[in-house]
MIPA-54835 format. One line per field, with one value per residue (C-alpha): residue number from 1; residue in one letter; x, y, z negated. Coordinates in steps of 0.25 Angstrom, whole numbers, plus 5000, padded with zeros to 4 digits. Example, Ala and Ser with C-alpha at 12.3 -4.5 7.8 and 13.67 -1.06 7.14 Angstrom:
% residues 2
i = 1, 2
aa = A, S
xx = 5049, 5055
yy = 4982, 4996
zz = 4969, 4971
END
This chain:
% residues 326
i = 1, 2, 3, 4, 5, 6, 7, 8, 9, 10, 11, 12, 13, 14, 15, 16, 17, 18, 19, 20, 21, 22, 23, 24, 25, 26, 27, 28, 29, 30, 31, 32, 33, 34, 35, 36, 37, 38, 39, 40, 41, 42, 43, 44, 45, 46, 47, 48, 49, 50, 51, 52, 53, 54, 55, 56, 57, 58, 59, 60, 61, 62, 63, 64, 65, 66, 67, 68, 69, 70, 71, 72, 73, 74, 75, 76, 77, 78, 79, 80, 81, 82, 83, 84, 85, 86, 87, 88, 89, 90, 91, 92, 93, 94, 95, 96, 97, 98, 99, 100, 101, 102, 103, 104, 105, 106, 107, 108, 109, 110, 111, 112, 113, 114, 115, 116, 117, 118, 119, 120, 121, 122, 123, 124, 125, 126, 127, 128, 129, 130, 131, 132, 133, 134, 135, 136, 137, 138, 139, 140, 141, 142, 143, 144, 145, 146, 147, 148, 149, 150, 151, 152, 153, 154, 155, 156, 157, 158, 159, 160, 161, 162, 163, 164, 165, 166, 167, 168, 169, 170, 171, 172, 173, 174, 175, 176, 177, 178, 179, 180, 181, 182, 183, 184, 185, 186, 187, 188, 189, 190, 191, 192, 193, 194, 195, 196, 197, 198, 199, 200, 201, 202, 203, 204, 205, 206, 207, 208, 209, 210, 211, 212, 213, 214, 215, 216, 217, 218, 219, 220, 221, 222, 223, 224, 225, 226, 227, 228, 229, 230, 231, 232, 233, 234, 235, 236, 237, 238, 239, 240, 241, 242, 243, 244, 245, 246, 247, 248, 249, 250, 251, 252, 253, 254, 255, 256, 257, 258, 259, 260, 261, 262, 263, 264, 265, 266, 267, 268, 269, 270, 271, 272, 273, 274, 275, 276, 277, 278, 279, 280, 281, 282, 283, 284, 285, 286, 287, 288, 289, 290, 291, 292, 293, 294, 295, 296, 297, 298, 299, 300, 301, 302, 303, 304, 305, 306, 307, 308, 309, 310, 311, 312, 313, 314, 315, 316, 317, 318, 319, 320, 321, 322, 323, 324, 325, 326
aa = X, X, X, X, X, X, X, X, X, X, X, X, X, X, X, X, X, X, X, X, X, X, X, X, X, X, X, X, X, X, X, X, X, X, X, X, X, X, X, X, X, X, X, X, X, X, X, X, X, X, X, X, X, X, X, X, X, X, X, X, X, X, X, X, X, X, X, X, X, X, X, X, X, X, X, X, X, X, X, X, X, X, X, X, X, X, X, X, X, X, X, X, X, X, X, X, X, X, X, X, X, X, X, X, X, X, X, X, X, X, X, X, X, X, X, X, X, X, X, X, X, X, X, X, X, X, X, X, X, X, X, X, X, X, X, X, X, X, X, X, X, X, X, X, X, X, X, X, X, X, X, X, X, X, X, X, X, X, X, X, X, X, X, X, X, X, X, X, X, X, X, X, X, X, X, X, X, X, X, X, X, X, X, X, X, X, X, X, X, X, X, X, X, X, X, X, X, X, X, X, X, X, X, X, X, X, X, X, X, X, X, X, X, X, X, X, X, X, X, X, X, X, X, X, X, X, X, X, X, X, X, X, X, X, X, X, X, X, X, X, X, X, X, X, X, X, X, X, X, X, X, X, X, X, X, X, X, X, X, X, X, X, X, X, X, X, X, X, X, X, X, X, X, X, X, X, X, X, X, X, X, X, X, X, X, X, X, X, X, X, X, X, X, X, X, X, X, X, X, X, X, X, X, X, X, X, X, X, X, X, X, X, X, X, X, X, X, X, X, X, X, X, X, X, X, X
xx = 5006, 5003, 4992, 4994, 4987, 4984, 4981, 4971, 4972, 4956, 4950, 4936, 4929, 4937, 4951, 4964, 4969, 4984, 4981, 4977, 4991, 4994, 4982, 4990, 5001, 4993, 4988, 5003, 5007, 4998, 4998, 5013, 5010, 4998, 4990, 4977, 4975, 4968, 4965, 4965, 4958, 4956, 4950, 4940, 4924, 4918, 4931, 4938, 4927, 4923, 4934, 4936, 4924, 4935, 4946, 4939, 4938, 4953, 4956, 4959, 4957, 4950, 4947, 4949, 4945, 4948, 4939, 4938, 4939, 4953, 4956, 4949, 4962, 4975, 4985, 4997, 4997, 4982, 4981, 4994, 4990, 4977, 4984, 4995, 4984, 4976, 4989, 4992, 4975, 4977, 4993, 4996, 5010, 5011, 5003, 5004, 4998, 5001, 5014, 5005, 5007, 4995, 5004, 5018, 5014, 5004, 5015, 5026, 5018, 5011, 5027, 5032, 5018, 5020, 5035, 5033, 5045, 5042, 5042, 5039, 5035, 5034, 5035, 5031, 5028, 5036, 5034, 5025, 5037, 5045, 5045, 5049, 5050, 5056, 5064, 5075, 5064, 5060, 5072, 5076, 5067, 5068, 5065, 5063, 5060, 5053, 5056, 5047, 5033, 5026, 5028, 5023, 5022, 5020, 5017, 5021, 5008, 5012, 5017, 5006, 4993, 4981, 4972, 4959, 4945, 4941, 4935, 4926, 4927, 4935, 4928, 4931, 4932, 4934, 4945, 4942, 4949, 4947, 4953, 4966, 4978, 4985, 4996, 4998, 4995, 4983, 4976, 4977, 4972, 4974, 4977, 4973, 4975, 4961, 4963, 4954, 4966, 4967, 4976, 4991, 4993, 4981, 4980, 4982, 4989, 5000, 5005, 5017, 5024, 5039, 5049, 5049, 5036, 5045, 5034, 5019, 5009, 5016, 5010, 4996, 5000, 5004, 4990, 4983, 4988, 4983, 4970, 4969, 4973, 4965, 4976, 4985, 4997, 5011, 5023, 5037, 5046, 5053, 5038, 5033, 5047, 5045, 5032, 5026, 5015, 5010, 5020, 5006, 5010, 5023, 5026, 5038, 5044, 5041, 5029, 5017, 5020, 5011, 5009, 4999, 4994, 5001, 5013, 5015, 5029, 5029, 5042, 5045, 5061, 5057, 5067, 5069, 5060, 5049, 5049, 5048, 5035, 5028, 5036, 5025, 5018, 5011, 5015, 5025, 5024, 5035, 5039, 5051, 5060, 5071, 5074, 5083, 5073, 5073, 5056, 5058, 5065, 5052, 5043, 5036, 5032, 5042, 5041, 5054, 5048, 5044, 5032, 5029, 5025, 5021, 5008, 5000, 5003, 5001, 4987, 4983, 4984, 4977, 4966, 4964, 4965, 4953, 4946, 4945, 4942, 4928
yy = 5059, 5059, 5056, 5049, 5052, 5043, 5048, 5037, 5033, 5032, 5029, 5025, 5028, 5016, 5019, 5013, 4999, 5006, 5017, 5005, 5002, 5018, 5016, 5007, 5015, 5027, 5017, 5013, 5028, 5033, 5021, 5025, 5039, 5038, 5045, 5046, 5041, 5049, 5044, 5056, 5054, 5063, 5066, 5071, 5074, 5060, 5053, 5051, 5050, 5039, 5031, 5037, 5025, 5015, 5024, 5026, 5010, 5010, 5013, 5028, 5038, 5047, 5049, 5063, 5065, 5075, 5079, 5090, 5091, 5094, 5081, 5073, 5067, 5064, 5074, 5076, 5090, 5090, 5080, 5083, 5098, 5091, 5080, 5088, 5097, 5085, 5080, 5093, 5094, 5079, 5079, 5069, 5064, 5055, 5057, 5046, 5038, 5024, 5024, 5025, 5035, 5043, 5043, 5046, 5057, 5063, 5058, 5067, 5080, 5078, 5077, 5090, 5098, 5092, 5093, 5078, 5068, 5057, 5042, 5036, 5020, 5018, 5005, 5004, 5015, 5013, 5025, 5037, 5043, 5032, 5023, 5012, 5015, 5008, 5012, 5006, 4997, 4992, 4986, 4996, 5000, 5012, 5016, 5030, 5040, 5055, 5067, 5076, 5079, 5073, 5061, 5057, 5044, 5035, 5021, 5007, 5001, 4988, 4986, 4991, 4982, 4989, 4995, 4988, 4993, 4992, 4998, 5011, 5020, 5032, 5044, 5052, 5066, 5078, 5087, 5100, 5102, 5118, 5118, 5108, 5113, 5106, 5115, 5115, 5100, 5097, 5082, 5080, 5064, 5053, 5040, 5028, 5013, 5004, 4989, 4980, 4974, 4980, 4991, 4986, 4991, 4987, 4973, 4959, 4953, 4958, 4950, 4958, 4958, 4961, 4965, 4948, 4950, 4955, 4964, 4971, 4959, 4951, 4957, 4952, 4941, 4947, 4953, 4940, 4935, 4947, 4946, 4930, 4935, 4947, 4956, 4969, 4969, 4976, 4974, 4978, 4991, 4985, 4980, 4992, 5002, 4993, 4995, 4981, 4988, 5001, 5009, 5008, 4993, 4992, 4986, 4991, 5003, 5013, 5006, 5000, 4994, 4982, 4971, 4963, 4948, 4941, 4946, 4941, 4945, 4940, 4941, 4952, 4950, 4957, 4971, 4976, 4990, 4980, 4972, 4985, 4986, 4972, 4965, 4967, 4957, 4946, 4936, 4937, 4928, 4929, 4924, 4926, 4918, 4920, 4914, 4924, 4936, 4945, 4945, 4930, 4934, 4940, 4932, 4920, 4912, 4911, 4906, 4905, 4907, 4914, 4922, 4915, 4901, 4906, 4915, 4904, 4897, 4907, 4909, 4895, 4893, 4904, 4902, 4887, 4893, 4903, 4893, 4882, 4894, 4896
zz = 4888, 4902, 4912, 4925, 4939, 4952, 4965, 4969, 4985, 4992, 5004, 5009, 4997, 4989, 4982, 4989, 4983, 4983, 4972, 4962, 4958, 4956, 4945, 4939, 4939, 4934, 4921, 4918, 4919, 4910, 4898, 4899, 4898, 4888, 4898, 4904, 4919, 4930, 4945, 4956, 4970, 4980, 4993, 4999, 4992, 4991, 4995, 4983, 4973, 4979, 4978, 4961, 4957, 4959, 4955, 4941, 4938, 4937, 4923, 4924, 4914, 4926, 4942, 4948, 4961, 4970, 4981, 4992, 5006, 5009, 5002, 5013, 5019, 5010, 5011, 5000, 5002, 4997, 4988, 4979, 4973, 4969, 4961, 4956, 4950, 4944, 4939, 4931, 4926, 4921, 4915, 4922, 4919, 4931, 4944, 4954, 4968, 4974, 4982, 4997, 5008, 5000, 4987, 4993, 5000, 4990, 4975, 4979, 4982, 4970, 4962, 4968, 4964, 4949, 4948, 4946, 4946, 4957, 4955, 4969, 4968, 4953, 4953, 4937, 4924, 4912, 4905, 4907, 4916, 4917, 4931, 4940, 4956, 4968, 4975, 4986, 4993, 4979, 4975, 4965, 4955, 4947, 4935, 4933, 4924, 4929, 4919, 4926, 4917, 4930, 4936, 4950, 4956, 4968, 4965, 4970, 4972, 4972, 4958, 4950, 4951, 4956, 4945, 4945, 4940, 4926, 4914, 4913, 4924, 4922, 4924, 4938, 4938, 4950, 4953, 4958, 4972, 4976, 4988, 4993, 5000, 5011, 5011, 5026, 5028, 5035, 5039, 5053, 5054, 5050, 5060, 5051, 5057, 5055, 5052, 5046, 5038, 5024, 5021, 5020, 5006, 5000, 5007, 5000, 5012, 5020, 5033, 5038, 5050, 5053, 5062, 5066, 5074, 5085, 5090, 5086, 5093, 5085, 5073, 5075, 5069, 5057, 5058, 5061, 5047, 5040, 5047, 5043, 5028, 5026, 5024, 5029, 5038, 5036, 5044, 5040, 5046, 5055, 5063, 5062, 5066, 5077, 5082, 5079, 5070, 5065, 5054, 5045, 5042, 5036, 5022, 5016, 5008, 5019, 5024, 5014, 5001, 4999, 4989, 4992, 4987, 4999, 5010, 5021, 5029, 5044, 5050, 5041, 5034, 5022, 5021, 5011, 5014, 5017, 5005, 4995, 5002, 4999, 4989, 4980, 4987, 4978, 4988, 4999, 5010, 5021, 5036, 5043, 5051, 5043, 5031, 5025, 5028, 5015, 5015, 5010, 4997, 4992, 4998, 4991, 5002, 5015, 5029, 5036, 5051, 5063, 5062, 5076, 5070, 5055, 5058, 5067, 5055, 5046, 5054, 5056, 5040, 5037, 5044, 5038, 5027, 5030, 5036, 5024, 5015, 5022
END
């Protein structure tokens, strides 16, 4: 018997919507081990207890949360010596966090600290050590097996369903955090872009933009449509090698991985780097000129076009749309 860990994501007071699917992973994990659940937080003193209320409603055996000064801004080299130590206190047979910038960084230091074996986009738990993961754009999934006592994850978080509140509160505990250590690192600042469009992961609606829209004002477009539907934009590697958009925008395997209700690909062919990162998607819709563009193969509604005459269209509809649902 084993017990799992999850390193839970916060910001703002209020957890992030991308660490609900590594609860879910963290519930499988431990049925399969017969073990007992625990939800880590950290951060600085006042910022991740308040987030732990939410994080308590999830079903978990426990919350810990880890709080002092040095913990004020996310850095792997201080944030991993604390987990690892929770990890060894609690036997936890798996410790884990959403496959985010925040869980890449921070899985794999926790792995070497624990002599962990690493499974890097666990895609589904089959056994208490036993795993599926991606791997070549999604199109090969493994199934692997991790022999070491420890096992260290990173999870896909768009194929386990988002925990959702329920039942009794689990109870919330403190973990005593003496000093932290940066080990040579040191926060220098932080360049965050503002928009009032949700954050790409954790939007419903995507509209993306690709290479098609020849150059970067052609990309308000793209964001009229989000803006019309409520929801975030994304654009594929080739916009934003270009310089059409901001690198903070691409969908893909080395972008943002997205899955929500609805997908929209504007002049976007649909490679195959782009499509590991929002196949997922609940409902694909897709416009391209050409007919034989790869997108349409995964796509459940196609417009064979240019992006030209489809998005005043697009627009116009929308907004009758809008306009008789008043």
């Amino acid at each position: 018997m084993a017990n799992v860990l999850i390193v839970l994501e916060h910001a703002d007071g209020h957890l992030r919507t991308a660490s609900l699917p590594a609860v879910t992973f963290g519930k499988q994990a431990a049925e399969k081990s017969g073990g007992s659940l625990t939800l880590l937080l950290l951060g600085a003193h006042g910022k991740a207890s308040a987030a732990a209320d939410e994080a308590s409603k999830l079903g978990a055996g426990e919350v810990l949360v880890a709080e002092h000064a040095g913990l004020e801004h996310f850095l792997a080299e201080t944030y991993a010596p604390i987990v690892a130590q929770v990890a060894k206190e609690k036997g936890a047979g798996v410790v884990a966090a959403t496959g985010t910038s925040f869980g890449k960084d921070l899985v794999p230091r926790i792995a070497a600290m624990l002599d962990a074996g690493m499974v890097a986009d666990a895609t589904a738990v089959l056994g208490p050590k036993t795993f599926r993961r991606a791997m070549m754009a999604g199109n090969v999934i493994a199934t692997v097996e991790v022999s070491t006592n420890v096992v260290a994850a990173t999870v896909r978080q768009t194929e386990f369903a988002p925990a959702q509140p329920g039942g009794a509160a689990s109870p919330i505990g403190k973990v005593a955090v003496a000093a932290v250590d940066a080990r040579g690192a040191s926060f220098v600042s932080l360049s965050a872009s503002k928009s009032e469009r949700p954050e790409l992961t954790e939007a419903k609606i995507v509209v993306s933009g690709g290479r098609g829209m020849r150059e970067g004002k052609n990309f308000e477009q793209v964001a009229a449509v989000a803006d019309l539907l409520g929801g975030a934009m994304g654009a594929s590697r080739a916009a934003c090698d270009a310089g059409m958009v901001p690198n903070d925008l691409q969908v893909g395997q080395t972008g943002k991985v997205v899955a929500p209700q609805l997908y929209v690909a504007i002049a976007l062919s649909g490679a195959i780097q782009h499509l590991a990162g929002m196949k997922g998607s609940k409902v694909i819709a897709a416009i391209n000129k050409d007919p034989e563009a790869p997108i349409f193969q995964v796509a459940d509604y196609g417009l064979v076009g240019t992006w030209e005459q489809a998005i005043p269209q697009l627009i116009e509809e929308i907004k009758k749309l809008k306009a008789a649902q008043r």
